[in-house]
MIKE-762658 format. One record per residue (C-alpha): residue in one letter; x, z, y. Coordinates in steps of 0.05 Angstrom, whole numbers, plus 5000, padded with zeros to 4 digits. Example, Ala and Ser with C-alpha at 12.3 -4.5 7.8 and 13.67 -1.06 7.14 Angstrom:
2
A524651564910;S527351434979;
// end
This chain:
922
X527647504871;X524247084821;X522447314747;X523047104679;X516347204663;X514646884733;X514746194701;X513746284635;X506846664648;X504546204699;X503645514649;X500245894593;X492845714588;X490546314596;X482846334592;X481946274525;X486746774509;X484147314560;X477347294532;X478847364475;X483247994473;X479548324522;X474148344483;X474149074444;X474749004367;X471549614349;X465350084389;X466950684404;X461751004352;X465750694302;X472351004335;X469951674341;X463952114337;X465752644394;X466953404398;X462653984407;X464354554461;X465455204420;X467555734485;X468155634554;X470756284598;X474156354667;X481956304672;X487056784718;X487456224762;X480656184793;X478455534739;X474955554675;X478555384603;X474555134548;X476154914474;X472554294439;X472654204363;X472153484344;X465253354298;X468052914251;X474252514244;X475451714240;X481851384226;X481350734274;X486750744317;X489651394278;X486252094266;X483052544319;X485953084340;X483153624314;X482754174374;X481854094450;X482554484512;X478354354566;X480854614636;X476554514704;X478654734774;X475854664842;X483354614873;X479954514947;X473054524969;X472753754957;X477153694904;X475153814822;X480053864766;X477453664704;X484453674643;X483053604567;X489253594532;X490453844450;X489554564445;X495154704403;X500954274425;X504054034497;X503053214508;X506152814560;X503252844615;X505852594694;X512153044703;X510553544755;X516853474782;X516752794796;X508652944820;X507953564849;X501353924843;X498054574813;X500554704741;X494454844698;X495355524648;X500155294586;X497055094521;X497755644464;X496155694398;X490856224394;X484955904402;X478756344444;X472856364423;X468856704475;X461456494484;X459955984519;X455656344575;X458655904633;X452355364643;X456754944703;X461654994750;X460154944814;X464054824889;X463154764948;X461753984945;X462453804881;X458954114811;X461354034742;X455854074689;X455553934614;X452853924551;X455454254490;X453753844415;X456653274435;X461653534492;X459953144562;X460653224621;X458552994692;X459953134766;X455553174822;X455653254897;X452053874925;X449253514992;X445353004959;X444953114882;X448152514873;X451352344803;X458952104816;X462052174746;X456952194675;X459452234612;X452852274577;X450151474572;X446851284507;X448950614529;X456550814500;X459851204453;X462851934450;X470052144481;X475051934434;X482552364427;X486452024386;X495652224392;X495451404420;X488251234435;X484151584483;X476651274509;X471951564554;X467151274589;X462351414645;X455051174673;X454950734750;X448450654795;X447449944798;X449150024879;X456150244868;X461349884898;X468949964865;X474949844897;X482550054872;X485149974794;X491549594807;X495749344822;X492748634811;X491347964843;X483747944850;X481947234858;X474347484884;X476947994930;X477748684931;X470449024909;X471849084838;X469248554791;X465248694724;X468148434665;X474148224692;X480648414661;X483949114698;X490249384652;X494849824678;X501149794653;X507049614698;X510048804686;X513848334728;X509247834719;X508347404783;X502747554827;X500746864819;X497546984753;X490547384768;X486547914744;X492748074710;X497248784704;X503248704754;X508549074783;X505049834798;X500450364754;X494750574816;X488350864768;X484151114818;X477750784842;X473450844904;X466450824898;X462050734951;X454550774952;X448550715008;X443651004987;X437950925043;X442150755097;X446751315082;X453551175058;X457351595014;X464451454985;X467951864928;X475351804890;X476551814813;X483951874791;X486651864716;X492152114723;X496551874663;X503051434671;X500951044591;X498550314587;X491050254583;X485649774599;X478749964636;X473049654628;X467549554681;X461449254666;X458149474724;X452950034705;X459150304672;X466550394668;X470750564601;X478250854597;X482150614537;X489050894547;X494150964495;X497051704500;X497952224551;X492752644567;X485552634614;X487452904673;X481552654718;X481552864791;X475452794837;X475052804912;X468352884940;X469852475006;X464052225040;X467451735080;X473251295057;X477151545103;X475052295077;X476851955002;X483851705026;X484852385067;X483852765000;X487352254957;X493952364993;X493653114999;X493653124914;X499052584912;X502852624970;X502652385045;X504951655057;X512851625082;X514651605156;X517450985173;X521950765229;X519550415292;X524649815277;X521349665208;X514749445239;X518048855266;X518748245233;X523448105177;X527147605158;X528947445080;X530946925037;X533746864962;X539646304975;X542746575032;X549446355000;X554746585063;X554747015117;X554746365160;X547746255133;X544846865163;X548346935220;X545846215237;X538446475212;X539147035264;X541746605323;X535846035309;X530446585315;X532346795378;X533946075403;X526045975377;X524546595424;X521546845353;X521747635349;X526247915288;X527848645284;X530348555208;X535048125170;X535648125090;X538847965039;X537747864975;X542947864921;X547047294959;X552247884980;X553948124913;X560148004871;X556847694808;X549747964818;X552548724804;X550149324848;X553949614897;X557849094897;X560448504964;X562747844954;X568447814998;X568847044989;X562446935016;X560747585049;X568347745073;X568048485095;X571248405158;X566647875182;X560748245155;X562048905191;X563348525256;X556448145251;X552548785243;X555849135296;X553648525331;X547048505309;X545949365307;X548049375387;X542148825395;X537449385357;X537348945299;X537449245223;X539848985157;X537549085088;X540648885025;X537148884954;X538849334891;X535849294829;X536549814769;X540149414717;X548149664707;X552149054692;X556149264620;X562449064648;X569649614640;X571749404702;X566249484753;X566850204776;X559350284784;X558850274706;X565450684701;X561551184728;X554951094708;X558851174641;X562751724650;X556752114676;X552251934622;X546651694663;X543551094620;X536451034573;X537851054499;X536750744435;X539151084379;X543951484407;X546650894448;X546150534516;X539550154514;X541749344522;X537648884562;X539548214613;X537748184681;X541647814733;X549148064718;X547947914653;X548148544596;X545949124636;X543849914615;X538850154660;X539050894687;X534751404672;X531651774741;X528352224695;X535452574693;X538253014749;X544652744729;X541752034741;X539152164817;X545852504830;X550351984811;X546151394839;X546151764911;X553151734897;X553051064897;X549150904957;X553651294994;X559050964970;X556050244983;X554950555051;X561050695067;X562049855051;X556949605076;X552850035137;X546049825108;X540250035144;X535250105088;X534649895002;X530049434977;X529349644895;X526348994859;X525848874785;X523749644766;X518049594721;X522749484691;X524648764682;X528248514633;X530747814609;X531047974536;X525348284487;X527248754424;X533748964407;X539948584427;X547648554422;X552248194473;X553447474426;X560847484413;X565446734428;X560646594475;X559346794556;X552847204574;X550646954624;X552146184613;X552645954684;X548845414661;X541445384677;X536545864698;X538746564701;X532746904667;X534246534606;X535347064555;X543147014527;X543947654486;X542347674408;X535848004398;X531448174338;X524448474344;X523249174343;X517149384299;X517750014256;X516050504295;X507950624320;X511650614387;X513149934393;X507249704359;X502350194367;X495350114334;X490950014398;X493949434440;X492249374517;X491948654552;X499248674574;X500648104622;X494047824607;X497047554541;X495948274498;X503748224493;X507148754452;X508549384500;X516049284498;X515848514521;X521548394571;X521449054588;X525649644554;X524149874489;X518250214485;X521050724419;X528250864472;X529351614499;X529251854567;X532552534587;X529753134550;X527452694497;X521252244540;X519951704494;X519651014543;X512251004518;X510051454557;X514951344627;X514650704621;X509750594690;X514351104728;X521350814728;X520550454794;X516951124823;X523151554793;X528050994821;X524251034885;X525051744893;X532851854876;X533451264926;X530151624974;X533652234956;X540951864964;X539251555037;X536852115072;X542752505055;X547051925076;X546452085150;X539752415148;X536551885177;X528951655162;X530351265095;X526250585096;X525550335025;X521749744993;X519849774916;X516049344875;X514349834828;X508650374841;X505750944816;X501051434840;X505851804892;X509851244910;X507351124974;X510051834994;X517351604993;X516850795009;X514550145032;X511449614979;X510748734976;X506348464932;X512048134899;X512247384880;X507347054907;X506246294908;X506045804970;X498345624964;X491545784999;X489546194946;X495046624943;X494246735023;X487146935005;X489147444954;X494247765004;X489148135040;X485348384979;X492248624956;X494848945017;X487349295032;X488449594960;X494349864972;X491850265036;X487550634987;X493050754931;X496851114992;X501550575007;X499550355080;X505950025088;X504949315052;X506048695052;X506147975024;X511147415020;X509447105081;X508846255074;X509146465002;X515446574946;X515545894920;X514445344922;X514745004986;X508945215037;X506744585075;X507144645148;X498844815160;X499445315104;X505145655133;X501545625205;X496245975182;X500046495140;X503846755193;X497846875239;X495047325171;X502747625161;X504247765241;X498348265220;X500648635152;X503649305160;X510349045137;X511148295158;X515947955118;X517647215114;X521247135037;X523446574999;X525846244936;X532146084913;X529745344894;X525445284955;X527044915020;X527545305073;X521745615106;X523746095163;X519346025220;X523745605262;X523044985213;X517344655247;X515844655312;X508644845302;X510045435259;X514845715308;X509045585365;X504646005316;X509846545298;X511446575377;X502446715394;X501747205331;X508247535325;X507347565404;X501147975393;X504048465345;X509948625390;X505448875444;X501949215395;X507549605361;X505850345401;X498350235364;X501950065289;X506850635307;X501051115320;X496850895258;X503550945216;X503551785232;X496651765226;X498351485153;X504351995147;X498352555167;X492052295136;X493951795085;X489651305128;X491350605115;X494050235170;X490749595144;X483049695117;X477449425103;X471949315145;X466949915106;X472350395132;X469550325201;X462350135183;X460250475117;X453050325126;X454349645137;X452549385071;X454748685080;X461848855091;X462349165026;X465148534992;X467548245048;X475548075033;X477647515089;X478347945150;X481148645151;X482249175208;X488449525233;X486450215247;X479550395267;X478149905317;X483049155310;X480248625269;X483947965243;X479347475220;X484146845204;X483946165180;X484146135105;X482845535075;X486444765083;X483644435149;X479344835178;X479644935258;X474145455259;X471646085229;X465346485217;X467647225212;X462847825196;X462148125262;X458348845246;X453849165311;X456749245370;X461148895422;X468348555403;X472548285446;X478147785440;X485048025446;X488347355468;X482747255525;X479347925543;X474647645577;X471747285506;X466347815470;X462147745427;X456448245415;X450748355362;X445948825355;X445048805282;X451248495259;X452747705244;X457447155226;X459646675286;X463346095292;X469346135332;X475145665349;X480845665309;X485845175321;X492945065291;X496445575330;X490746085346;X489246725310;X481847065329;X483447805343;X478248265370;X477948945393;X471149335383;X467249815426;X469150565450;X476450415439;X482650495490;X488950105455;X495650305478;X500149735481;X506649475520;X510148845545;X512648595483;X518948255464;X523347945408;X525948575390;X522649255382;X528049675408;X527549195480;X520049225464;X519350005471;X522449995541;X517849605572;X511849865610;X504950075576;X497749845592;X491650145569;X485549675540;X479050115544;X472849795520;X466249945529;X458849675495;X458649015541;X453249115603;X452649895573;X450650375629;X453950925604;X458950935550;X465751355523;X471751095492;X478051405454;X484851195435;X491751605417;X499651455423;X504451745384;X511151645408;X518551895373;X524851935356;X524051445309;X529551595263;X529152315249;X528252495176;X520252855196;X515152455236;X511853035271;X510653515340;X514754005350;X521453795343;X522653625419;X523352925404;X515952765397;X509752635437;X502852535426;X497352355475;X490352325470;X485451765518;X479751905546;X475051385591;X467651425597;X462851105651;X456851325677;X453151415746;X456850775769;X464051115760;X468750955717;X473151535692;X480451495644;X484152155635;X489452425584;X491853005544;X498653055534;X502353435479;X509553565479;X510453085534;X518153265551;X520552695503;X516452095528;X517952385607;X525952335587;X524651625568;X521351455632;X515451105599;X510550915642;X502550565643;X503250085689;X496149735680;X489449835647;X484449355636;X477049545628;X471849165590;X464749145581;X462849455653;X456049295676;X454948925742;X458648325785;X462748735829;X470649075830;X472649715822;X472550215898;X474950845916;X479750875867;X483251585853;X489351775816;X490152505798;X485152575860;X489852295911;X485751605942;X489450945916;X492450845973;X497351415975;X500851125906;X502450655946;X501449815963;X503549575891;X496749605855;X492249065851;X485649035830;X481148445797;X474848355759;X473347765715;X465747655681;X465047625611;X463547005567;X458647245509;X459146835442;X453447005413;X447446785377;X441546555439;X436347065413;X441647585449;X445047205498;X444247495574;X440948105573;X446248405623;X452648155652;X459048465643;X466148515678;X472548745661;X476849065706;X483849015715;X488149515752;X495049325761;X502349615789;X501650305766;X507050785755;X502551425717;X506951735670;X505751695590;X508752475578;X504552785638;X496352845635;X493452385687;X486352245708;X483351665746;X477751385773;X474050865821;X466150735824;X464150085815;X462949685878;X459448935887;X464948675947;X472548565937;X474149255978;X477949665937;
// end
C-alpha cells in the first residue's frame, strides 16, 4: 500500500539538502576528549569487566557521562563481545526478550578498582587489545594478524558517551570491501559507498528515494578483504534499536547514534558464508517457510470485489501462468479497519466458497493487516483493544495518529498483554476468513499525521475526498521535551526530519515505561513476533508472514519486500542490491514489487522484470491503487516471459526448498552475491547486476531499456545454460561475454561440480511436487576426472519445525564423479520413509561436461545391468557449444548425457553407473 511520505518525499530536491545535513557540525575532538581505563579484571562468567573514567567533560550534544563499564566476552570461538554501557545506571538497550542472547553481569554501583593487569583478551580466532590513557580498543584475527576493528586512528577523534549522543569510530584498509547498513536503496549497488548517506532509523519513505533510511534498522556490515589472493570476510554488529547515522569514508567508518548503549558484536568468519553462519546463530536462524510460498504471488492494491480476483485467478491459469498465491490488500476490509470483511464487496458466503475452491486447487490466500486501531466505539477490535489496555501512550492517554481508517492508536507489542490480545484477534479473523498467512505493512510505524493531534470536531476524519494520506486530525508540534527534539539530529528520510515525523511521538510510553525513543526501530520486529506468535497457535501450522519493517532478528520469524518501489529501470536495478542485502541481514526470504508499485511499467520493462522476479526468493507481482493493471496476463509478451521464467522456477522449486532449510540451518541466503561462491574473485566484489541462488545458479538478466544482449561476469570455470544444456561457457580466468538476450529470454547458468535436483514443473506447486525428479550433474567441460555434489530436502511442508527427525522429513545427499572413462552417481539417504510414502521418483539425469564424442555403455543401476530395469530407458548424448573467448575455444570436446525413463527412488540410496563408450550401444 502506498505512503504518505511516498509522494511527498519523492519531489523534494533533495541534493542540496542531503549534503548539507550530512555534513557533521562539530569534530569529534570538540565533542569529547575520551576516557581512560582505570581496572580491568575477569568476571564469573568467563569475560572480562572493566570501568573507564571520562578525561574531561564537554557539553555539545549534553554532558558525558561520567563512569563506564566496559564488558568483553568471547561467547563462541568466533564470536567477541565487546558492551560499554554507564557504570552506575541501566540504559536501554535491545530487550532480551524480544532478542534472545547471553545477559552480560548487571551494572552496580560500586565501582572496582582492581589493577589493570589484563594486557588483552584473547580467543580462539579473534583478540581484543587496548590501550589505557585514552581508552581504545581493537580486534584482531589470530590466523593472520589481521586488524578487523581499530579504535586508535589519529585520523579521528576519541569515543564519545553522551545520555543521547554516542560516536565511535574505527580505522579500514584501503582493500576493504563493505556490504550491509540498511535497509536502503543503493543506487551504485550493494558494496558500500564512501560518503554516501547510511542512517538507520526506521521510515516509510518509498524505496524510490536512495541512499535514504527506509522501512528496517540492519547495523551490521560485512567486510571482505584479499589480501594476496586470500580472502577473508568478517561481521560487525551495533547492536542498538536508536536512530543514528554512520559515516564511511572509506579508510574509516564513524557511529553517531543517539542513545542506547555499544553493544558491538564480532564474528570472525572467514568466508561469508562462515560471517552469515555466525550472524544468525547471535540473532536467530531465518524462519521456515512453506513449500507453497515459493510460488508466485499474485497482489494488487484496487482489487475492489471478490469478482476482481476471482477473475485475476481464472486469467492466470487461462495464461497457463503458474500462481500458488493470491492477495489482497486492504480491498476486503470494512472501512480500511483490521480484522474486519466487507460483506458488500467481499460477501462472506461467496468468499468462503472461492477459497475452498481455490485451497482444493493447492492455492493460498493472504490478506494485509497493518497496526493502526481505527478509534471507532463500535468496531469490536478497538472494544477490545480498549478494554485490555493494549495501546502506546501519551500522557496517560491513547497515543492519536491517522492511517488508513482514519484516527487510529497503535498497540504496543512491547506488552504481554498486547501479543495476547492481538493473537486473539487473528484467531478471531480466522475463524472469518481461513487466511493462509498476514502480510503486516505500515509498522515503522507510519503515520499520516506529525505531533500531537485531536480528532477535529463538525467535521469527518477521513474526508472521503482526496487522497487518503492526507493528514485530517488537528495537530500541533511537539517540542519540549529533549525527546522529540533531541540535541544531535540524524538524516531522517534524507531530509534531517525531526525524529517523530509521521511516525509516533518520539516522547510517548511503551509498557514498563520504554520511551518511543528508544523502540522506535523495533515496532514492526515486536508486531512481527506476536503475529507470529498468534498464527502458529491458530492451527499450529508453519506461519508465513510478510513485514516491512525489520530489525536485527526479524528474519527469524518472517518474510520481507522491499516495499514501494517505482515502475522504472532503475528501480529494477536496485532490486537485486536490496534483496542480496537482505540475505546478509538474515532475511533470505525477499523480495521486490515485481513490474514495480507505481506507476505504470511499460510492457519491455515489465518483460524484463519478471525474468529478474521469477528469480527472488519471494516472487511477488504488486501494484498500485492508481495504476493500470499490470498482472502478467496483460500483454501477451509478458505472459510469454512469465510462462519461460516462472517455468524455470517451478522446476526448480525442490532446489529453493532445499536452500530455504539450508537458510532455516545456516542463515545462508538463498539469493547472494557472486563473492559468496568466489571470494578470491576480486572483480565480483562490486559486481550488483547478476546474483546466485545457492552455491551454484546464476541469473544474469537484462537491465537496462533495449538491450537484447548481455555481458555477465562469468568467474573460472565452466557454466552452463539452464534453458539449453548443451550452451557452456567456460573460462579459465574468469570474463565478461556477450550472450543473447532477447525479449522473452532470461540467461541462467549452472556452474561446475554441481548436481541440481529439480522436477517437471507446473502452474501450481502443490501439482508441481508430484511430478517426477531429474538430476543435472555438471562437470568442468572436456575434464578427465571430476566430482560433483548437490542435496534435496524434502517435507512436510507445513509443520510448525523444518527439520529430520520428525518422520515427515528427508534429506538426501548426491554424489557423481568421473574418472577412468566411468561415470559414477550415487546417494545417501537420511530418513527416507517420508519421501518413499510419497512415491517420489528420479526419473532422468542429465550429465554435462563429459569428455569425448561417444554415449554412455554398460550402464548399471544398483549393480543390476540396464537392461534388467527394464526397456523404458533411453539414452542420448548431445556435444557441447562453447561461448567463449577464441584464445580458449576447442581445447577438448564435451558431451552431455542424458539418461531417461528411470524409476530410482528419491527416499532409498541408489548408485549408478555406465563407462563412456564412442558407438550408440548402450
Amino acid at each position: 500500500m502506498a505512503s504518505p511520505t511516498t509522494i511527498l518525499l519523492s519531489s523534494l530536491p533533495l541534493l542540496a539538502t542531503l549534503i548539507l545535513c550530512f555534513s557533521p557540525i562539530h569534530s569529534s575532538n570538540t565533542i569529547g576528549k575520551g576516557y581512560r581505563l582505570i581496572s580491568v579484571e575477569e568476571s564469573p562468567d568467563g569475560g572480562f569487566i572493566g570501568y573507564l573514567q571520562v578525561n574531561q567533560k564537554t557539553n555539545i550534544y549534553g554532558s558525558d557521562i561520567t563512569t563506564l563499564r566496559l564488558y568483553v566476552k568471547h561467547e563462541t570461538d568466533t564470536r567477541l563481545r565487546v558492551h560499554i554501557t554507564d557504570a552506575t545506571k541501566q540504559r536501554w538497550e535491545v530487550p532480551y526478550n524480544l532478542l534472545p542472547r547471553e545477559q552480560p553481569p548487571p551494572v552496580r554501583k560500586v565501582i572496582g578498582k582492581s589493577p589493570t593487569t589484563v594486557q588483552k583478551i584473547s580467543g580462539s580466532e579473534l583478540i581484543f587489545t587496548y590501550t589505557k590513557d585514552p581508552f581504545t580498543f581493537a580486534v584482531t584475527r589470530r590466523s593472520n594478524g589481521q586488524t578487523l576493528f581499530n579504535t586508535s586512528s589519529s585520523t579521528f577523534g576519541q569515543m564519545v558517551f553522551k545520555d543521547q549522543y554516542l560516536e565511535i569510530s574505527t580505522s579500514l584498509p584501503k582493500e576493504a570491501s563493505l556490504y550491509g547498513l540498511g535497509e536502503n536503496s543503493q543506487a551504485k549497488g550493494i558494496k558500500l559507498v564512501p560518503n554516501e548517506p547510511y542512517t538507520l532509523y526506521t521510515e516509510d519513505v518509498s524505496a524510490i528515494n536512495l541512499n535514504t533510511d527506509l522501512y528496517g534498522s540492519h547495523p551490521v556490515y560485512m567486510d571482505l578483504r584479499n589480501v594476496g589472493g586470500k580472502a577473508y570476510a568478517h561481521g560487525v554488529l551495533l547492536l542498538n534499536s536508536n536512530g543514528m547515522d554512520v559515516f564511511y569514508r572509506g579508510t574509516s567508518l564513524t557511529y553517531k547514534v543517539i542513545g542506547g548503549v555499544f553493544d558491538f558484536y564480532f564474528v570472525a568468519g572467514p568466508s561469508p558464508l562462515d560471517v552469515v553462519d555466525q550472524y544468525t546463530e547471535l540473532i536467530g536462524r531465518p524462519a521456515p517457510m512453506p513449500y507453497w510460498s515459493l510460488g508466485f504471488h499474485q497482489c494488487r492494491w484496487g482489487y475492489r470485489n471478490l469478482s476482481v480476483v476471482e477473475d485475476v485467478v481464472d486469467n492466470y491459469k487461462k495464461a497457463k501462468i503458474p500462481l500458488d498465491v493470491i492477495w489482497n490488500d486492504d480491498d476486503h476490509m470494512d472501512a480500511h479497519k483490521d480484522f474486519t470483511l466487507n460483506n458488500i464487496s467481499y460477501p462472506r458466503a461467496k468468499l468462503l466458497k472461492f477459497l475452498d475452491r481455490i485451497h482444493k486447487m493447492g492455492m493460498k490466500y493472504i490478506v494485509i493487516n497493518d497496526p493502526g486501531i481505527g478509534v471507532n466505539a463500535s468496531y469490536g477490535v478497538y472494544q477490545r483493544a480498549m478494554a485490555n489496555d493494549v495501546f502506546i501512550k501519551y500522557e496517560g492517554k491513547p497515543f492519536l495518529a491517522q492511517v488508513w481508517p482514519g484516527p487510529v492508536y497503535f498497540p504496543d507489542f512491547l506488552n504481554p498483554k498486547t501479543v495476547a490480545w492481538w493473537g486473539d484477534e487473528i484467531r478471531r479473523f480466522h475463524e472469518l476468513v481461513p487466511i493462509d498467512g498476514l502480510w503486516i505493512d505500515m509498522n515503522e510505524v507510519s503515520n499520516f499525521c506529525s505531533g500531537l493531534c485531536t480528532i477535529p470536531k463538525g467535521k469527518q476524519c477521513p474526508s472521503g475526498e482526496g487522497p487518503g494520506w492526507i493528514c485530517c486530525l488537528d495537530c500541533k508540534n511537539i517540542t519540549k521535551t529533549r525527546w522529540d527534539d533531541p540535541p544531535y539530529k540524524i538524516n531522517a528520510t534524507g531530509v534531517t526530519a525531526p525524529v517523530g515525523f509521521k511516525t509516533i511521538a518520539t516522547s510517548a510510553l511503551h509498557y514498563n515505561g520504554v520511551r518511543e525513543y528508544d523502540a522506535h526501530s523495533l515496532y514492526g520486529f515486536s508486531e512481527t513476533i506476536a503475529t507470529h506468535k498468534g498464527l502458529q497457535s491458530i492451527k499450529g501450522k508453519r506461519p508465513f508472514i510478510l513485514s516491512r519493517s525489520t530489525f536485527v532478528g526479524s528474519g527469524r520469524y518472517a518474510a520481507h519486500w522491499t516495499g514501494d518501489n517505482k515502475g522504472t529501470w532503475q528501480s529494477l536495478r536496485v532490486s537485486i542490491s536490496t534483496m542480496l542485502n537482505f540475505g546478509i541481514f538474515g532475511v533470505p526470504m525477499v523480495g521486490s514489487d515485481i513490474c514495480g508499485f507505481y506507476p505504470q511499467p511499460t510492457e519491455e520493462l515489465c518483460n524484463r522484470w519478471i525474468e529478474v522476479g521469477a528469480f527472488y526468493p519471494f516472487s511477488r507481482d504488486h501494484a498500485n491503487y492508481y495504476s493500470p493493471r499490470q498482472e502478467l496476463y496483460q500483454w501477451d509478451t509478458v505472459a510469454k516471459s512469465a510462462r519461460n521464467a516462472l517455468g524455470m522456477r517451478y522446476k526448480l522449486l525442490p532446489y529453493l526448498y532445499t536452500l530455504s532449510y539450508e537458510a532455516h540451518m545456516t542463515g545462508a541466503p538463498m539469493a547472494r552475491p557472486l563473492f559468496f561462491s568466489f571470494p578470491e574473485y576480486t572483480k565480483c566484489y562490486g559486481l550488483s547486476t547478476q546474483f546466485l541462488l545457492g552455491t551454484s545458479l546464476m541469473i544474469s538478466p537484462v537491465l537496462k531499456k533495449g538491450r537484447t544482449q548481455v555481458k555477465p561476469l562469468f568467474p573460472p570455470g565452466s557454466w552452463y545454460h539452464m534453458f539449453d544444456m548443451t550452451q557452456a561457457v567456460v573460462t579459465k580466468t574468469g570474463k565478461r561475454v556477450t550472450l543473447p538476450a532477447p525479449l522473452n529470454f532470461v540467461n541462467v547458468h549452472l556452474y561446475q561440480n554441481t548436481i541440481l535436483p529439480m522436477q517437471q514443473g507446473g502452474l501450481i506447486s502443490k501439482e508441481a511436487r508430484t511430478t517426477p525428479f531429474s538430476l543435472v550433474i555438471t562437470f568442468p567441460a572436456g575434464a578427465t576426472e571430476g566430482y560433483a555434489t548437490g542435496k534435496l530436502y524434502l517435507d512436510e511442508d507445513e509443520l510448525p519445525e523444518m527439520k529430520l527427525g520428525n518422520g515427515q522429513s528427508t534429506y538426501v545427499d548426491f554424489y557423481a564423479s568421473v574418472g577412468n572413462g566411468t561415470v559414477k552417481m550415487w546417494s545417501q539417504v537420511k530418513e527416507g520413509k517420508f519421501a518413499l510414502s510419497k512415491g517420489w521418483f528420479i526419473e532422468k539425469v542429465s550429465v554435462l561436461g563429459l569428455r569425448g564424442v561417444g554415449v554412455a555403455s554398460e550402464i548399471e543401476i544398483n549393480g543390476s545391468p540396464i537392461s534388467k530395469e527394464g526397456e523404458k530407458i533411453e539414452v542420448s548424448s548431445k556435444e557441447h557449444t562453447y561461448v567463449v573467448g577464441l584464445e580458449e575455444e576447442g581445447e577438448n570436446k564435451s558431451v552431455m548425457v542424458e539418461v531417461k525413463g528411470l524409476e530410482m527412488l528419491v527416499g532409498k540410496d541408489f548408485n549408478m553407473s555406465w563407462k563412456m563408450g564412442t558407438d550408440g550401444a548402450i
